[in-house]
N, C-alpha and C positions, 0 to 999 in steps of 0.2 A: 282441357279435358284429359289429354294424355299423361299430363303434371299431376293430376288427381291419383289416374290409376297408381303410375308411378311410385307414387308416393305412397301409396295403399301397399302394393306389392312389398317396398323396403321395410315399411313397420306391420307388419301383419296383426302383429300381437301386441301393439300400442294401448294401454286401456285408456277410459275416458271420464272420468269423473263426473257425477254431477252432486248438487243439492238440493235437496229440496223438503218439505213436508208432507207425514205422512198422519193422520190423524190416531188411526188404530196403533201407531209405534210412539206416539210424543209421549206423553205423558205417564208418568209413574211415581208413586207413593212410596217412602220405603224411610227407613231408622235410619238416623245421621249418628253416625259414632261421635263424630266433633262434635254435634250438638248436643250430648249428653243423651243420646236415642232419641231425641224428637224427632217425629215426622216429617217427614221434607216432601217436597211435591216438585219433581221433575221435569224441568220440558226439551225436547233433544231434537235437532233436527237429523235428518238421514242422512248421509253418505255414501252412494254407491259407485261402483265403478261398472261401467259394459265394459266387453272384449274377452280376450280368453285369460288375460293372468292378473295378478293380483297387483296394485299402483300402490309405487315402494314409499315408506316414508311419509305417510300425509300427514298435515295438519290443519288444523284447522284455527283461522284469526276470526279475530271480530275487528273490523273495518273502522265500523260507525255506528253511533247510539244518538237515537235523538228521540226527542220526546214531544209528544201534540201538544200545542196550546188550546185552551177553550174558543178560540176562533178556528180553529183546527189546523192552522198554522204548526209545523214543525223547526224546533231550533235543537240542536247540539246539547246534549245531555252536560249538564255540568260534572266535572269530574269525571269523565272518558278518560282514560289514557291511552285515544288509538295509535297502532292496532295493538290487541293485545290476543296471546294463543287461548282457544277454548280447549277443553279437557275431555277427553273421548268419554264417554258413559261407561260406569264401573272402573276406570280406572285410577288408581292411584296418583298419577303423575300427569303432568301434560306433555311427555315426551312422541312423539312420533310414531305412529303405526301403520302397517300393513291394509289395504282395503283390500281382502281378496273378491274375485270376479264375479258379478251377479250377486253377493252378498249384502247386503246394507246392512252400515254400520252405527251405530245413533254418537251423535255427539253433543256434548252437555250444551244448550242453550242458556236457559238461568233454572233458579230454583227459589223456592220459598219453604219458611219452616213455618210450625205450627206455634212453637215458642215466639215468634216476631213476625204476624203477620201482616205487617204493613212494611216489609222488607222483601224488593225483590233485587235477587243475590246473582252475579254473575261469578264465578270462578277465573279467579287475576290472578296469575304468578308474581304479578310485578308487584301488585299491592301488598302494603305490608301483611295485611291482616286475610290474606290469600281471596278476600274477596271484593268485589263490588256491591255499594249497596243503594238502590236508589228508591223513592218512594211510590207509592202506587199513583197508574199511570197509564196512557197507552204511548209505548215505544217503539221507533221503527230501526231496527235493526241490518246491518250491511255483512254478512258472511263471506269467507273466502276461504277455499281448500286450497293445495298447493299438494303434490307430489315430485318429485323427482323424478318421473319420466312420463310424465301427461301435462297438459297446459293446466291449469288452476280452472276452477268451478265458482261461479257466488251463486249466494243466495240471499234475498230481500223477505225479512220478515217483519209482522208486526207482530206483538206482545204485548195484549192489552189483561192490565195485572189490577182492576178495577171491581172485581166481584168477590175477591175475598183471597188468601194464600192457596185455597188448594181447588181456585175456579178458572187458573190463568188460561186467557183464549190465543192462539199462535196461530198466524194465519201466514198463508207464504203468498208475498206482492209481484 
């Protein structure tokens, strides 16, 4: 017990990360400049940090993809390249940001366009063609944040992408 305080006392201001899903914040609709202005249909999970200051540096990976079989059996999405970094919502890059305190922050989960809707799209750096593409689906997905001075956060989601591009349902497991 006295270890606990202790250790409360020396990091007062430690923040704490979590993930998770938030219904009223996933999802959003908006013009893809890449895709020539097609419509894209968004889905993000949350990011927040408790405590009083902002947790430096986060980012966010993707773990693991795997996808149900019609026995409802799950195996390992063909062509994963885990882990790979997800891309904070509205940003240009997937470079590393700031979670300031009490604030949530959305971060790109996948996305689908209107142009190819039997395409759902992860955003990959690594990939040549900046994205992942796999077919529709229900997918259970393994999340990880990471800052530079709080322990990492996951979060378990499914993304079942089975009712059309701009009907994807995300549910946090």
């Amino acid at each position: 017990m006295w270890d606990g305080i202790r250790r409360a006392l020396r990091y007062p201001l430690r923040p704490r990360l979590s993930v998770y899903f938030d219904p009223a914040s996933t999802y959003q609709t908006q013009a893809v400049d890449d895709a020539g202005g097609a419509a894209g249909y968004f889905c993000h999970v949350m990011v927040r940090t408790t405590g009083r200051v902002a947790a430096q540096t986060c980012r966010g990976r993707m773990l693991e993809v795997s996808v149900r079989n019609g026995d409802g059996s799950t195996v390992p999405a063909p062509g994963f390249p885990a882990p790979m970094f997800l891309k904070w919502a509205r940003e240009r890059d997937f470079g590393p940001r700031n979670v300031e305190a009490n604030q949530p922050r959305p971060l790109d989960l996948c996305f689908t366009l209107a142009s190819a809707p039997d395409q759902l799209r992860f955003s990959a750096p690594p990939s040549p063609s900046g994205v992942l593409i796999f077919p529709p689906g229900v997918y259970r997905v393994k999340v990880r944040v990471t800052a530079d001075d709080t322990r990492a956060a996951d979060g378990v989601f499914q993304i079942d992408f089975t009712r059309g591009w701009d009907r994807i349902v995300v549910e946090q497991l």
